[in-house]
C-alpha positions as CSV (number, residue, x, y, z in Angstrom):
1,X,99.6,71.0,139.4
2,X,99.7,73.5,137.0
3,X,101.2,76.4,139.5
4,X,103.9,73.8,140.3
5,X,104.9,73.4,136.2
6,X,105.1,77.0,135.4
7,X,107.0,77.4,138.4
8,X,109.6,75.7,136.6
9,X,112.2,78.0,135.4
10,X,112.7,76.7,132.0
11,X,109.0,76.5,131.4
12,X,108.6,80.2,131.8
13,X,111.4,81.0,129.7
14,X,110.0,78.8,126.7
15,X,106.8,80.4,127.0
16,X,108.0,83.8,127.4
17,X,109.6,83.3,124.1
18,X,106.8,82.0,122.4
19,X,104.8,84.9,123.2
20,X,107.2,88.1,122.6
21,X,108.4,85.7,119.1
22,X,104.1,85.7,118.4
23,X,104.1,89.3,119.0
24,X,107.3,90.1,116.9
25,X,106.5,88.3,113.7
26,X,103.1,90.4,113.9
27,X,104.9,93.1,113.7
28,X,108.3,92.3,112.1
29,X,106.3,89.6,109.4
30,X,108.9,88.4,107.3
31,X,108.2,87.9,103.4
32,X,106.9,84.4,103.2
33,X,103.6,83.3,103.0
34,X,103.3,81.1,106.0
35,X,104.3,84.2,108.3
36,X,102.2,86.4,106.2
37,X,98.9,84.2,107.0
38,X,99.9,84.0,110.8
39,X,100.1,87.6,110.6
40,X,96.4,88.3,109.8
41,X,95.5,87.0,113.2
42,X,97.0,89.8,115.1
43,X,93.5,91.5,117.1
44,X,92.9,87.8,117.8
45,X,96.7,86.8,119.1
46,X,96.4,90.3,120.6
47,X,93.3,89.3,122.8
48,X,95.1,85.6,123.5
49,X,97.3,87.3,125.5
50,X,95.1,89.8,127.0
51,X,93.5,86.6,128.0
52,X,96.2,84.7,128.8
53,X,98.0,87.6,131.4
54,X,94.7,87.1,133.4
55,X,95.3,82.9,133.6
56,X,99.2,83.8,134.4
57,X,97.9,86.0,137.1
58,X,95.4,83.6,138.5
59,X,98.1,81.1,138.9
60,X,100.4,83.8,140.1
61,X,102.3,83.7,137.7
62,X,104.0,88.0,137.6
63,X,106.7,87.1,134.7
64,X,104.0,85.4,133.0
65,X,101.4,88.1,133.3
66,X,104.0,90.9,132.7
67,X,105.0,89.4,129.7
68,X,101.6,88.7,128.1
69,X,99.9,91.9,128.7
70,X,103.1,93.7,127.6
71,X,103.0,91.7,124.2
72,X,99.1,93.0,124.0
73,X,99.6,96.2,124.6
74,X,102.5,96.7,122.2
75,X,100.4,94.9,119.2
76,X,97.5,97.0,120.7
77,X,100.3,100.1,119.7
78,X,101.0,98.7,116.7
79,X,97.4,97.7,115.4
80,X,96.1,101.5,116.0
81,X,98.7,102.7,114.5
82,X,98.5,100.8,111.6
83,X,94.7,102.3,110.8
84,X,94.4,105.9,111.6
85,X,96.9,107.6,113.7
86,X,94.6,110.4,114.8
87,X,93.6,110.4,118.5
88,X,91.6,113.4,118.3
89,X,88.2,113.2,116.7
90,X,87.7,115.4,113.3
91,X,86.8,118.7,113.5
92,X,84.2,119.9,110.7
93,X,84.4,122.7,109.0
94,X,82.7,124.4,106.7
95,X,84.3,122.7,103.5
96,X,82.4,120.3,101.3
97,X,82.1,116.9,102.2
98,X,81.7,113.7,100.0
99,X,80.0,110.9,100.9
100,X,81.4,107.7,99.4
101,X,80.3,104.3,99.9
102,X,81.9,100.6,99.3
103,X,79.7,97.1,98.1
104,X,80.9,94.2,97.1
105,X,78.6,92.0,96.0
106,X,79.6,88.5,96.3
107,X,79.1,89.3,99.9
108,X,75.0,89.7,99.6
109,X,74.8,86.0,97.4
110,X,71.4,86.8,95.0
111,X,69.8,89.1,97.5
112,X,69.2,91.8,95.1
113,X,66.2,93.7,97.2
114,X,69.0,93.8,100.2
115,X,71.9,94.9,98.6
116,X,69.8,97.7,96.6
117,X,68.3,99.0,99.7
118,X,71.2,99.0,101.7
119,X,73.1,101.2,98.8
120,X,70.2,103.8,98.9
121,X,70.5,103.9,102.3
122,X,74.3,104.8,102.2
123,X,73.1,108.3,100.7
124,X,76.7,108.4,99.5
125,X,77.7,110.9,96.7
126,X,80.0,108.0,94.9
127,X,79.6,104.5,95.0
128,X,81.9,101.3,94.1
129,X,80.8,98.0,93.5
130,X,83.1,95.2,93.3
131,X,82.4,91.7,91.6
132,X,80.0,92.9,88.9
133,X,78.4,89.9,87.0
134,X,76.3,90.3,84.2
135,X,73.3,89.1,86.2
136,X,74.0,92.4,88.7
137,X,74.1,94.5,86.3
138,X,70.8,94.9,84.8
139,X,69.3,94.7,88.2
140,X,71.9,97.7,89.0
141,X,70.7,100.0,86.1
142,X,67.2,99.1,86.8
143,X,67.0,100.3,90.4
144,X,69.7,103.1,91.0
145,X,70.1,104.7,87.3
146,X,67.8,107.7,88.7
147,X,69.7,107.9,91.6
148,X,73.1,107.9,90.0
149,X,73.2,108.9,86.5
150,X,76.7,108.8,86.1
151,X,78.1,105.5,86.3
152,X,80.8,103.3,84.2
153,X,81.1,99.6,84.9
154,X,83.4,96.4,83.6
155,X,81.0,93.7,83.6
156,X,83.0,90.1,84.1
157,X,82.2,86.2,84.4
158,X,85.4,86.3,87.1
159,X,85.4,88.3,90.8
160,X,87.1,91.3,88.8
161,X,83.9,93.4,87.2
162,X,83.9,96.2,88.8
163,X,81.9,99.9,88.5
164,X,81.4,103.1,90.1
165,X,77.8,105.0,90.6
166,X,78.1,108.6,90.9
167,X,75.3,111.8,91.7
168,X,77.7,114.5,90.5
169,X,79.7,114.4,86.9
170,X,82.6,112.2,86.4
171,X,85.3,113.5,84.1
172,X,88.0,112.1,82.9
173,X,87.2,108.6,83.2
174,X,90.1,106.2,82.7
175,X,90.6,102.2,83.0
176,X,94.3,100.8,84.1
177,X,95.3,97.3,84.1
178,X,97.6,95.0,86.2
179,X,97.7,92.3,83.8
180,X,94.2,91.7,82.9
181,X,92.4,92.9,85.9
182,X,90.8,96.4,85.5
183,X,91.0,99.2,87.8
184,X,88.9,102.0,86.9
185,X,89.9,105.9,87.8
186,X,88.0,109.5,87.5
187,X,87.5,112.8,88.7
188,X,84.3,113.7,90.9
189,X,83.3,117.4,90.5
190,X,82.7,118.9,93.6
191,X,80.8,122.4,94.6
192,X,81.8,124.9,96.7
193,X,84.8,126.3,95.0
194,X,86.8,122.8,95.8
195,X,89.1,121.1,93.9
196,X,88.0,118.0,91.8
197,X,88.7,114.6,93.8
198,X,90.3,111.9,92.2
199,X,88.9,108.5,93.0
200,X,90.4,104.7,91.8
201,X,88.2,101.7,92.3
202,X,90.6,98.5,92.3
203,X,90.4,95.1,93.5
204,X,93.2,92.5,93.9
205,X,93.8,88.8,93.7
206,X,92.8,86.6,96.9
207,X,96.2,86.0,98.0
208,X,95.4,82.3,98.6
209,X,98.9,80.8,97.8
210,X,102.5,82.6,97.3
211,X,102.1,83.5,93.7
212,X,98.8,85.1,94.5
213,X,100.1,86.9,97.2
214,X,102.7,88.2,95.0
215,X,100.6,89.6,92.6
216,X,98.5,91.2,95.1
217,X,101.8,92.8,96.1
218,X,102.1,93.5,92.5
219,X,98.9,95.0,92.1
220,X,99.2,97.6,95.0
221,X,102.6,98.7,93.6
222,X,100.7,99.5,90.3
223,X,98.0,101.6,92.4
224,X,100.5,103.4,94.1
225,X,102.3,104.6,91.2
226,X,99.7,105.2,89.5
227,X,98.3,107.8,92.3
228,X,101.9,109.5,92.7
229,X,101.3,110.5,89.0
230,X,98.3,112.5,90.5
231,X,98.3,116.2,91.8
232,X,94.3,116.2,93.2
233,X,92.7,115.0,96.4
234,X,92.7,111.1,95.8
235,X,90.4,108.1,97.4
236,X,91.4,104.5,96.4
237,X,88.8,101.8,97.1
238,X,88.3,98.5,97.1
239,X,88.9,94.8,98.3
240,X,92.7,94.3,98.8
241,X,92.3,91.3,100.5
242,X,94.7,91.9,103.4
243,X,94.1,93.3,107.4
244,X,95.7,97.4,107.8
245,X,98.6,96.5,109.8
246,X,100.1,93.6,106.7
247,X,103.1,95.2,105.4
248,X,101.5,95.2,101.5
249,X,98.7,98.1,102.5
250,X,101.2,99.9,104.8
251,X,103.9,100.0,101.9
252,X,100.6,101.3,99.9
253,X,100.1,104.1,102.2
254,X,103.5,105.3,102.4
255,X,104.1,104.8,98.8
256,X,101.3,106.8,97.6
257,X,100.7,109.3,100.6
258,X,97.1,108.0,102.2
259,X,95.9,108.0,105.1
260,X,93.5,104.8,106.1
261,X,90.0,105.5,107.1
262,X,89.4,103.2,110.2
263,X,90.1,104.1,113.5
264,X,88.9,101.2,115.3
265,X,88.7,97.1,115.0
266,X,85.1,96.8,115.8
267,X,84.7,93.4,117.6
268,X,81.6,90.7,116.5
269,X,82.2,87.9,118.3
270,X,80.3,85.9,115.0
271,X,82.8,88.0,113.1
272,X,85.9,87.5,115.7
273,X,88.0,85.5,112.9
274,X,86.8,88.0,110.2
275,X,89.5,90.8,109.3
276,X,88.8,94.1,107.3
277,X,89.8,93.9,103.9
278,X,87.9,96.5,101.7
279,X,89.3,100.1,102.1
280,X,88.5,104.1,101.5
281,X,91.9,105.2,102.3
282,X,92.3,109.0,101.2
283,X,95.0,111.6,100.6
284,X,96.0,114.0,103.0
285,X,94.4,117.0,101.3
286,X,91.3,115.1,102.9
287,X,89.7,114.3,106.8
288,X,87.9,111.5,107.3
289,X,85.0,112.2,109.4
290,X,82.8,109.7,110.0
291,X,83.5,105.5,108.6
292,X,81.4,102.9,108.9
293,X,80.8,99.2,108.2
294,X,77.3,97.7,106.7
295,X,75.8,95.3,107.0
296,X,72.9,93.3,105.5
297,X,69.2,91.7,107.8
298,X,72.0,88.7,108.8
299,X,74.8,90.9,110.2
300,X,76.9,89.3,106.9
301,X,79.5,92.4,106.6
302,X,78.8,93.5,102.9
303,X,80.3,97.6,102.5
304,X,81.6,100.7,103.9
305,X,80.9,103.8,104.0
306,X,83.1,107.1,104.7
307,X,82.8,111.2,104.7
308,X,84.9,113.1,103.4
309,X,85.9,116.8,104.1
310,X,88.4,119.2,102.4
311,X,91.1,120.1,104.4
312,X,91.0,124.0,103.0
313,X,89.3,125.5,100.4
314,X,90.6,126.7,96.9
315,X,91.6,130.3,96.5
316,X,88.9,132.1,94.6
């Protein structure tokens, strides 16, 4: 029965459509919301159709199946190409490398013992932490001062306190505002002859409606600019609340010359609707590596962390 409908000619063509126009507006989004949100699905349209060549093929369907596994492997294209372009693995050299590390902490609820030990664990040279409340923070300066005794935090009642914890000196510390959310901005010192790196810790607005979404877009605009007005090694981190291949973070990159730190889409089927949102993504004067994601006891996504190496050293 179901052989004899898609045999139909019409039938195929309105399907074919549907797929390559699915495929298109995940690549091609246009500027409205609606598209936007659709767009966000991509690794798990991607995989319909991977899935869905296989049920064309079982029914012998060829147009079908040709059509569907082309559409996946061109967003498969376009999805590694919108993380990290690099097909070759990092070579390491004998530069300095920086460890740097991502939490935000509405992701761990009140689990305080967690959170801290999974922060230690990082080992990382800088860390940001995103959604700073004033019950965190005590608990933050309590357990990790020793560790980091650099640090410099906006504490907040709303998801927009923010702070970075640091083992080396921070110098010129600075806090920039898209309207009244913070974004806070230093330089790390490093050893080995190196230059200084230049680190921002932002976090935009859930785009949960248009307007929101705008300001997001707003938001990145103000990062970018604000990094083009910076001649050192740069890493901007934080929650931006949209998947690598949306339009907002690519304009990002290109605007403000980084590089994103992800190579791959790692796959948990209780994460399968769950896209990346929180970012290291780094200037070309640096190589990513090794990235990871972490994770708390209940597999609950809660950070990143990423190395970082000096592409050449500073002439003595």
């Amino acid at each position: 029965m179901v052989t004899k409908i898609l045999n139909y000619r019409y039938i195929q063509v309105i399907i074919s459509a549907f797929i390559v126009l699915g495929a298109i507006f995940c690549i091609f989004t246009p500027n409205y919301y609606l598209f936007k949100m659709g767009s966000e699905f991509a690794i798990q349209i991607m995989l319909g159709y991977l899935v869905g060549g296989f049920v064309f093929l079982y029914f012998q369907q060829p147009k079908l199946t040709f059509t569907s596994l082309a559409c996946c492997a061109g967003l498969c294209l376009f999805l590694k190409h919108s993380t990290n372009t690099e097909m070759k693995a990092p070579v390491i050299t004998d530069s300095e490398i920086v460890n740097i590390a991502h939490f935000n902490l509405s992701s761990t609820a009140s689990d305080y013992g967690e959170t801290i030990k999974r922060i230690i664990e990082s080992d990382a040279d800088l860390v940001s932490i995103q959604e700073l409340t004033p019950d965190w923070l005590p608990v933050l300066n309590a357990e990790l001062s020793e560790i980091y005794p650099y640090s410099s935090s906006i504490v907040r009642m709303d998801p927009f306190g923010i702070a970075v914890l640091s083992k080396r000196p921070m110098l010129n510390l600075d806090t920039f505002y898209y309207e009244n959310i913070p974004n806070l901005a230093g330089t790390l010192t490093c050893e080995k002859g190196q230059k200084a790196l230049q680190f921002i810790a932002a976090h935009t607005t859930p785009p949960l409606y248009q307007k929101a979404h705008t300001r997001m877009q707003q938001h990145l605009e103000v990062i970018g600019r604000y990094i083009n007005k910076i001649d050192l090694p740069v890493v901007t981190i934080g929650d931006f609340y949209a998947p690598p291949w949306c339009r907002e973070i690519q304009d990002l990159k290109y605007a403000a010359g980084l590089n994103d730190s992800r190579r791959t889409a790692k796959l948990i089927v209780s994460q399968l609707f769950e896209n990346p949102v929180d970012y290291i993504l780094h200037s070309d004067q640096l190589t990513c590596i090794n990235f990871e994601s972490i994770s708390n006891k209940a597999a609950e996504h809660i950070g990143i962390k990423g190395a970082y190496q000096f592409n050449s050293p500073i002439e003595q």
